[in-house]
TIGUVEX-608183 format. One record per residue (C-alpha): residue number from 1; x, y, z. Coordinates in Angstrom, 2 decimals. Each point is the difference from the previous one (the first is absolute). Last residue first. Example, Ala and Ser with C-alpha at 12.3 -4.5 7.8 and 13.67 -1.06 7.14 Angstrom:
TIGUVEX-608183
(2 (13.67 -1.06 7.14)) (1 (-1.37 -3.44 0.66)) 
end
This chain:
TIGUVEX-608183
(187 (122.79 55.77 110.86)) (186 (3.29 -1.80 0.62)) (185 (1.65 2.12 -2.47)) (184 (-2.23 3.27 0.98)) (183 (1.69 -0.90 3.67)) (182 (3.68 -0.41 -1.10)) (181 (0.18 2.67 -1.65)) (180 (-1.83 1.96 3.04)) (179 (3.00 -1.74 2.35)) (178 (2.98 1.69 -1.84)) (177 (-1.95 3.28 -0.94)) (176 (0.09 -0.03 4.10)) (175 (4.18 -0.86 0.55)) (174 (0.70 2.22 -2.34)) (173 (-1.69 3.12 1.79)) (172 (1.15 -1.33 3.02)) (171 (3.65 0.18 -1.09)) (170 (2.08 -1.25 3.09)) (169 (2.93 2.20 -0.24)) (168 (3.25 0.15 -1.78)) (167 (-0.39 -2.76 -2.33)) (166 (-3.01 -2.48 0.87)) (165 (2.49 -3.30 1.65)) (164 (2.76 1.70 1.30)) (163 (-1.36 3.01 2.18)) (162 (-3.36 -2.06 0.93)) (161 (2.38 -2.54 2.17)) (160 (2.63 1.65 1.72)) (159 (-0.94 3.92 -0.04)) (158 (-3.65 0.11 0.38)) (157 (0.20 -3.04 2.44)) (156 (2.36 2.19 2.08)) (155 (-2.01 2.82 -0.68)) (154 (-3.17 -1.90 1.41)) (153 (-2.57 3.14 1.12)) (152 (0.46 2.46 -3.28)) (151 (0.63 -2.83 -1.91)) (150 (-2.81 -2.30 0.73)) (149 (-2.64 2.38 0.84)) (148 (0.37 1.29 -3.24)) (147 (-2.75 -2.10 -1.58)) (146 (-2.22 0.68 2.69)) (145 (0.14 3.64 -0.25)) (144 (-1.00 -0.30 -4.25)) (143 (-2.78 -1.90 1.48)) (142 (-1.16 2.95 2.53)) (141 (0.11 2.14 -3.01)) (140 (-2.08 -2.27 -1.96)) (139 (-2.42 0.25 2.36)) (138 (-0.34 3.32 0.38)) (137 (-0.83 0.26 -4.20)) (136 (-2.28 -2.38 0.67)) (135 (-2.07 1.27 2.77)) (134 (0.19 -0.76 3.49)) (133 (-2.98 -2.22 1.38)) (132 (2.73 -2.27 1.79)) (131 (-0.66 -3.97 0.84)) (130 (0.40 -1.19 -3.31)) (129 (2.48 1.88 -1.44)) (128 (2.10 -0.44 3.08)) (127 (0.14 -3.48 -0.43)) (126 (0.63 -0.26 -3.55)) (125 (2.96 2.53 0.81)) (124 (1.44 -2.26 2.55)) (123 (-0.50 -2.78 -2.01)) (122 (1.51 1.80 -3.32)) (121 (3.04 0.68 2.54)) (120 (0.06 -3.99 0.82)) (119 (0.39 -1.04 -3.50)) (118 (3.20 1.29 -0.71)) (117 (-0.27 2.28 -2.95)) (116 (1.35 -2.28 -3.32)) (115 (3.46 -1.08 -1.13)) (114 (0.87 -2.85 2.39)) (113 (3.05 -1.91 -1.02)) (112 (2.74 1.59 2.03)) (111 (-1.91 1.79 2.83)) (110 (-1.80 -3.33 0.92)) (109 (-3.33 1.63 1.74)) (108 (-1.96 -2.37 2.70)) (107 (-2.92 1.45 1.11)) (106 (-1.70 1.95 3.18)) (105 (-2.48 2.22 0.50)) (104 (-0.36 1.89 3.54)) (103 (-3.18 2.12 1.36)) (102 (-0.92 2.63 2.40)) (101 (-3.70 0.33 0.38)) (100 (-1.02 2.80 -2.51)) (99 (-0.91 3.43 0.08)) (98 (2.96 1.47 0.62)) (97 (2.85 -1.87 -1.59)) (96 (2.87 -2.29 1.78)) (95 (0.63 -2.72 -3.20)) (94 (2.61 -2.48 0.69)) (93 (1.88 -1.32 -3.30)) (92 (1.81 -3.35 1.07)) (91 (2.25 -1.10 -2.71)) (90 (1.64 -3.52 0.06)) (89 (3.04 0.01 -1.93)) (88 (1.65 -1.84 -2.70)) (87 (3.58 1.12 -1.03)) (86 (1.64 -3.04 0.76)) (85 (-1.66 -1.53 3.29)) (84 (-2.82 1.05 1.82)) (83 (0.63 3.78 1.44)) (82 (-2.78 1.39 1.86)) (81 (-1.06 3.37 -1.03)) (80 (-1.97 2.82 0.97)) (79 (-2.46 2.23 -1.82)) (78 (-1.48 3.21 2.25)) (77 (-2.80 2.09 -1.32)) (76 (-1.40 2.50 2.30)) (75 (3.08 1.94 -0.52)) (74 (-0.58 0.37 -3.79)) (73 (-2.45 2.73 0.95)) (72 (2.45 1.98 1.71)) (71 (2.64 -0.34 -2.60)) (70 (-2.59 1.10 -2.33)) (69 (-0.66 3.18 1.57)) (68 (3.31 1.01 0.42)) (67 (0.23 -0.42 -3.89)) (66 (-2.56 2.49 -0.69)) (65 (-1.51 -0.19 -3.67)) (64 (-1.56 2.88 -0.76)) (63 (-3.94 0.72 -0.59)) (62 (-0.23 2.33 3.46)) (61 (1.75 -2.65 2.07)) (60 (0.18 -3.75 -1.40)) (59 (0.96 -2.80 1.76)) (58 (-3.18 -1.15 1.74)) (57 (-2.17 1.51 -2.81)) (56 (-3.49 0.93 1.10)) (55 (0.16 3.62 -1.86)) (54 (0.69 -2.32 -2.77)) (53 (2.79 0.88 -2.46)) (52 (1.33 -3.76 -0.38)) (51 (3.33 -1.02 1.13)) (50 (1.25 -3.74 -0.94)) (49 (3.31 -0.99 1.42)) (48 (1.53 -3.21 -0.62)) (47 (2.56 -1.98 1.52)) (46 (4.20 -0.07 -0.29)) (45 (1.92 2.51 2.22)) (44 (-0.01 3.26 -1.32)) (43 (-4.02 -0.93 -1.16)) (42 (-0.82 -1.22 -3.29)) (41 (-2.86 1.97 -1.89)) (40 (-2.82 2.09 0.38)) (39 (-0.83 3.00 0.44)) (38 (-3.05 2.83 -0.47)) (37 (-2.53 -2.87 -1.60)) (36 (-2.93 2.44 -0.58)) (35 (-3.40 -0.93 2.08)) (34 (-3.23 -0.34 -2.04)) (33 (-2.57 0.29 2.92)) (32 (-3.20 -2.40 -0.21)) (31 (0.13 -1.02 3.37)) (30 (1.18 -3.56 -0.97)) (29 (3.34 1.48 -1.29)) (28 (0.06 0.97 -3.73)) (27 (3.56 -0.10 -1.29)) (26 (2.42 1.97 -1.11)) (25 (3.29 -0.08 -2.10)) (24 (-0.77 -2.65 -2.30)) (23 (1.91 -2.27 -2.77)) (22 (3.29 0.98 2.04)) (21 (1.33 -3.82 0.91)) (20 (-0.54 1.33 3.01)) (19 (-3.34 1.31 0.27)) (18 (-1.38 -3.45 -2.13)) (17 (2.32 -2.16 2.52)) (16 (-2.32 1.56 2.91)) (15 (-3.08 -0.41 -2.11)) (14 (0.87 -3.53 0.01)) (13 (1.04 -0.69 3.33)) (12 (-3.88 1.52 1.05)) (11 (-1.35 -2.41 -2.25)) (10 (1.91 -2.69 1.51)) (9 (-0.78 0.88 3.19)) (8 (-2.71 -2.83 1.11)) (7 (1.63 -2.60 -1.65)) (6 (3.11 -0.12 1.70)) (5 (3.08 1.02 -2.63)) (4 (1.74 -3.53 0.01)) (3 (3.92 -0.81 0.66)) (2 (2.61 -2.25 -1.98)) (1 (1.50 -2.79 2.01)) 
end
């Protein structure tokens, strides 16, 4: 079971593969700033980071990354998991973010034949997208949090099932050029 990019951010995914794929290094947020891409990248554990130099950032202090930072913001994201059978597991990403009524996604993720983001963190981000007035560049921060909720808050997970089946770590960055092929094929 291969996994769809919702709709409503697929144009948001796609400037975010366009960043880091390296074809830009700024964007336009919807206040008309250009805002430099500062970081980006895999975190120590498997997930994404995205930093931009906004004096808004949520993980950025004076225009550098701040990892501290990021750890807090990746502690409103929690993903769980309930084992099914083989290496299929039932991932429960719970979303705890100001601003929003507190929210969980859920979707069933088979670690050995999956290859794309699992479905439930583009949820949580489609949800928060929709019900935040943040800017882009924010945005995309708070997805790149998302995405390493699931190592930084299910090690055991991290370490049994993700471990073996994308190489060291779960490689967002693969996993998301993974489900945009498969989007401008279906498209």
């Amino acid at each position: 079971m291969e996994n769809r990019i919702p709709a409503s951010i697929q144009k948001d995914i796609k400037i975010l593969t366009n960043l880091l794929v390296g074809n830009e290094n700024s964007l336009v947020n919807e206040q008309d700033e250009t805002v430099e891409l500062v970081a980006y990248g895999d975190s120590e554990f498997g997930g994404l980071i995205m930093a931009f130099n906004n004096s808004e950032s949520l993980i950025c202090t004076n225009g550098e990354y701040d990892h501290e930072r990021f750890l807090r913001l990746t502690d409103h994201f929690r993903t769980e998991s309930e084992h099914l059978v083989g290496n299929t597991h039932i991932l429960t990403t719970k979303v705890t973010f100001e601003g929003v009524e507190p929210a969980e996604f859920e979707a069933v993720y088979d670690f050995d034949n999956n290859k794309g983001l699992p479905l439930q963190m583009y949820q949580a981000y489609e949800y928060l997208r929709s019900n935040l007035s943040l800017p882009l560049d924010i945005m995309l921060e708070i997805f790149g949090a998302i995405t390493s909720a699931i190592t930084f808050h299910q090690e055991e997970l991290f370490h049994t099932g993700l471990a073996g089946t994308m190489g060291d770590h779960f490689d967002v960055e693969r996993a998301i050029a993974h489900d945009v092929r498969l989007q401008h094929q279906s498209d």
